[in-house]
Short mmCIF file of the C-alpha atoms (twelve columns), coordinates in Angstrom:
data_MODEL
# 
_entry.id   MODEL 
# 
loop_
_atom_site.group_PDB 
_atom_site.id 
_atom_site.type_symbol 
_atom_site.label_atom_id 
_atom_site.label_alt_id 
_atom_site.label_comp_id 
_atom_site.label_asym_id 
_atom_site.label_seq_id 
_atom_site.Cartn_x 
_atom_site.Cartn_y 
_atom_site.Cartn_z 
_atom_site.pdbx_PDB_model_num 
ATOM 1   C CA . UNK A 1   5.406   1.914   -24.051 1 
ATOM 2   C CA . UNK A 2   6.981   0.671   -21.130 1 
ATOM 3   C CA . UNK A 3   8.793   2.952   -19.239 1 
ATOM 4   C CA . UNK A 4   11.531  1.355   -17.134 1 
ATOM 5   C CA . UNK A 5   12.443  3.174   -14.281 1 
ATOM 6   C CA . UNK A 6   15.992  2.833   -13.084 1 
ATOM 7   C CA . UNK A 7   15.542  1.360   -9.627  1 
ATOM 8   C CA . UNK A 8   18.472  0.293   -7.656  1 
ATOM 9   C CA . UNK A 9   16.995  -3.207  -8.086  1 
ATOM 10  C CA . UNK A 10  17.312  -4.170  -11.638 1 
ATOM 11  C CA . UNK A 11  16.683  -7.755  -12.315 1 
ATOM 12  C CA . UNK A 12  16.385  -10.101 -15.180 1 
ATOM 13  C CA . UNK A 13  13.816  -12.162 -17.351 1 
ATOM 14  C CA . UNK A 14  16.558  -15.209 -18.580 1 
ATOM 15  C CA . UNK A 15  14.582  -17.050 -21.808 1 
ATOM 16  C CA . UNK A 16  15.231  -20.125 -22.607 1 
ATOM 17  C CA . UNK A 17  19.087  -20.654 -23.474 1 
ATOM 18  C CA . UNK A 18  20.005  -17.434 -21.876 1 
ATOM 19  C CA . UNK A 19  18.617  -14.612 -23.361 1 
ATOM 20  C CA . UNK A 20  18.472  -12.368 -20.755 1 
ATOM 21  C CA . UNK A 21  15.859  -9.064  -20.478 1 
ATOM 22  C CA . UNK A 22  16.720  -6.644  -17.777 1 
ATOM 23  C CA . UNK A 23  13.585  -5.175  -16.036 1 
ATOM 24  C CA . UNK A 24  13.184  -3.715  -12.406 1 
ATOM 25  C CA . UNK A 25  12.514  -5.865  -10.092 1 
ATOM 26  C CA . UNK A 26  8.590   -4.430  -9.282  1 
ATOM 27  C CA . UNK A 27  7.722   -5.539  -12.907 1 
ATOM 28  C CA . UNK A 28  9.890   -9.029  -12.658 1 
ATOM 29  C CA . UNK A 29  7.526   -9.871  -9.512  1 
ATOM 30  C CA . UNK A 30  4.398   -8.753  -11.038 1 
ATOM 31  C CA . UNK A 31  5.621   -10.555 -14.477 1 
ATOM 32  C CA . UNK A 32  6.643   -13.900 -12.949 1 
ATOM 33  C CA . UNK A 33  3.538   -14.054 -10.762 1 
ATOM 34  C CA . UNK A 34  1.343   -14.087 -13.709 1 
ATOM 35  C CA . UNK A 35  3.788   -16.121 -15.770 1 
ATOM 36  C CA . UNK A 36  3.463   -18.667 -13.079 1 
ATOM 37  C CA . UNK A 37  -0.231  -18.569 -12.470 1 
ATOM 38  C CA . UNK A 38  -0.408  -19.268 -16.345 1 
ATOM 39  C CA . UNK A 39  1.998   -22.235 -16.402 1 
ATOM 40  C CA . UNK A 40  0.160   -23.656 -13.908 1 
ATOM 41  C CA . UNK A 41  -2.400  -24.366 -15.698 1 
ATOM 42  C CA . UNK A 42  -0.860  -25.339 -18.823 1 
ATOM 43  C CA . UNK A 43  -1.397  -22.225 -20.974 1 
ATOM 44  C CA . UNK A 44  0.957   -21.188 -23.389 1 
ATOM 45  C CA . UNK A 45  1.141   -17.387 -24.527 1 
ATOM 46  C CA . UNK A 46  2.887   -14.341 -26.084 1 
ATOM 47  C CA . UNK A 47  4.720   -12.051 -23.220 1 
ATOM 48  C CA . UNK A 48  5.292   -8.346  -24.868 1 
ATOM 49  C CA . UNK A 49  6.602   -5.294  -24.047 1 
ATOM 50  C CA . UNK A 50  7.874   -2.126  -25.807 1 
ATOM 51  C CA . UNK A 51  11.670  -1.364  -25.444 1 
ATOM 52  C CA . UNK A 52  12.380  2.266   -24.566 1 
ATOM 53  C CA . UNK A 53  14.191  4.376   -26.760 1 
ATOM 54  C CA . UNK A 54  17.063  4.740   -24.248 1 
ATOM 55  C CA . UNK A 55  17.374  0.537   -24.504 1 
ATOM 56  C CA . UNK A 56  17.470  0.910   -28.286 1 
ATOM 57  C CA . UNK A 57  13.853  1.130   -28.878 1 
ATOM 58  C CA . UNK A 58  11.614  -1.894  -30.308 1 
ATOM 59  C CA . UNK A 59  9.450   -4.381  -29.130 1 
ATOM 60  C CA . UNK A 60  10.020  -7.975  -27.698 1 
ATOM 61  C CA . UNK A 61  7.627   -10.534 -28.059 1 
ATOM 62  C CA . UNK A 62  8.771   -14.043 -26.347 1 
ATOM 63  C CA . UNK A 63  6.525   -17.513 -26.685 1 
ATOM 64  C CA . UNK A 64  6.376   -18.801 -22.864 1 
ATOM 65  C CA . UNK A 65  5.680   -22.218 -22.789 1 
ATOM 66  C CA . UNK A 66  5.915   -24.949 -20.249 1 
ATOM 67  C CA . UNK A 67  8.569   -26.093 -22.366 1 
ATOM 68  C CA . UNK A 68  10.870  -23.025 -22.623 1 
ATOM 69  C CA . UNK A 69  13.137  -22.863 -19.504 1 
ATOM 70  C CA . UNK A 70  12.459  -20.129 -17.835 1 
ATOM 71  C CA . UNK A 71  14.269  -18.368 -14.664 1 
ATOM 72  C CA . UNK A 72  13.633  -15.044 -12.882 1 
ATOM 73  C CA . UNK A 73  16.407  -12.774 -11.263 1 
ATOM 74  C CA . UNK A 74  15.792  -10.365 -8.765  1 
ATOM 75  C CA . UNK A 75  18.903  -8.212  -7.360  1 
ATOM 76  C CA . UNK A 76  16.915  -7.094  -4.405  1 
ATOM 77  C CA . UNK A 77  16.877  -8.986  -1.221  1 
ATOM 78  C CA . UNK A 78  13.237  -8.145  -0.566  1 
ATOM 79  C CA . UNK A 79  10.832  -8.983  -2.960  1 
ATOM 80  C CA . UNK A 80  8.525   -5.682  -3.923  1 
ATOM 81  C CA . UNK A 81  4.516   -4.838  -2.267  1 
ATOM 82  C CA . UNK A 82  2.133   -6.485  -5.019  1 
ATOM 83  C CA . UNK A 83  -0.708  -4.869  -6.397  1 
ATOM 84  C CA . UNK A 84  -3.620  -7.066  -7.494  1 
ATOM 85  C CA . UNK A 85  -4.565  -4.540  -9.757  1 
ATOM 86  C CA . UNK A 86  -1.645  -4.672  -12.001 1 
ATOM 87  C CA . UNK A 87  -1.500  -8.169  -11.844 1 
ATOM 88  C CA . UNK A 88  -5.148  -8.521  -12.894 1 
ATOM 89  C CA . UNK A 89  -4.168  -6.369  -16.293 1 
ATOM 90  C CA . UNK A 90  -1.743  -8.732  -17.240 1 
ATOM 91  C CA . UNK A 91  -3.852  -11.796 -16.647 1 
ATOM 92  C CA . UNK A 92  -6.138  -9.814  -18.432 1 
ATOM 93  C CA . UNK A 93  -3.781  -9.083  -21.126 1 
ATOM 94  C CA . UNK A 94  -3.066  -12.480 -21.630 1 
ATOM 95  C CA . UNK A 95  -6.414  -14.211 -22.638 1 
ATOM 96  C CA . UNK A 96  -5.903  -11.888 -25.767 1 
ATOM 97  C CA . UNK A 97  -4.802  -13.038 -29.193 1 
ATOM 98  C CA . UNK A 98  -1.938  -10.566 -28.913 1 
ATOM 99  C CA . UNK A 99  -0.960  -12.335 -25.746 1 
ATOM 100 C CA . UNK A 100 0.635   -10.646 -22.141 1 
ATOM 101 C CA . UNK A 101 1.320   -7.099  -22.283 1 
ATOM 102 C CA . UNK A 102 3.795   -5.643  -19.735 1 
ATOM 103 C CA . UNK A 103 2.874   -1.956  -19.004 1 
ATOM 104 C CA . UNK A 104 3.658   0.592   -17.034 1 
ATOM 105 C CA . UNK A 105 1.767   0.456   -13.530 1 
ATOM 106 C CA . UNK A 106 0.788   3.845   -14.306 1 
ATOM 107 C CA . UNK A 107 -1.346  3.074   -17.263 1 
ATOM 108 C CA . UNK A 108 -2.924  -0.608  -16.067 1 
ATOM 109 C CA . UNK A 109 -6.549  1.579   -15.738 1 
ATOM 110 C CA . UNK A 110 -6.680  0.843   -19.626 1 
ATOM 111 C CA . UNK A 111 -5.708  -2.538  -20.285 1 
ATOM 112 C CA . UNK A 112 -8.036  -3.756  -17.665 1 
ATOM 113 C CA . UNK A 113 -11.348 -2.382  -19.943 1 
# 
């Protein structure tokens, strides 16, 4: 499940005609730089992610295509340190049927075996 800490920097995932996803702004960088290494080349895929029980609970699952309009909004003014690690999961992640899974940086170890 992800866990979403709550940073002072809370940003947002806005989906196509403005459905808007709040997540911190550590995971928005780490999401949109695999989102946009995937667009790139052309590849269409499921992005997914557990909402915690404090957010309501559930999961989201969200077709990202070239087509879908797409933005990223980070309330920082300094974009977060990257780690290839967790970035590699989710590219990982995303050559699966089940498509991207965001996760926890904590737990990235086990989607990357």
């Amino acid at each position: 499940m992800l866990r979403v800490r709550h940073y002072v920097d809370m940003g947002k995932l806005v989906y196509g005609a403005g459905q808007e996803y709040d997540l911190d702004d550590r995971v928005l960088s780490h999401v949109k730089l695999a989102i946009v290494a995937k667009l790139r080349r052309h590849e269409s895929f499921l992005l997914n992610w557990d909402v915690p029980v404090e957010q309501g609970s559930g999961r989201v699952s969200l077709w990202i295509s070239r087509e879908v309009p797409l933005a990223f909004q980070f309330s920082g003014s300094r974009p977060p340190a990257i780690n290839p690690q967790w970035l590699e999961a989710l590219m990982h992640t995303s050559q699966r049927t089940g498509g991207m899974v965001i996760m926890p940086e904590d737990e990235l170890a086990r989607h990357l075996a």
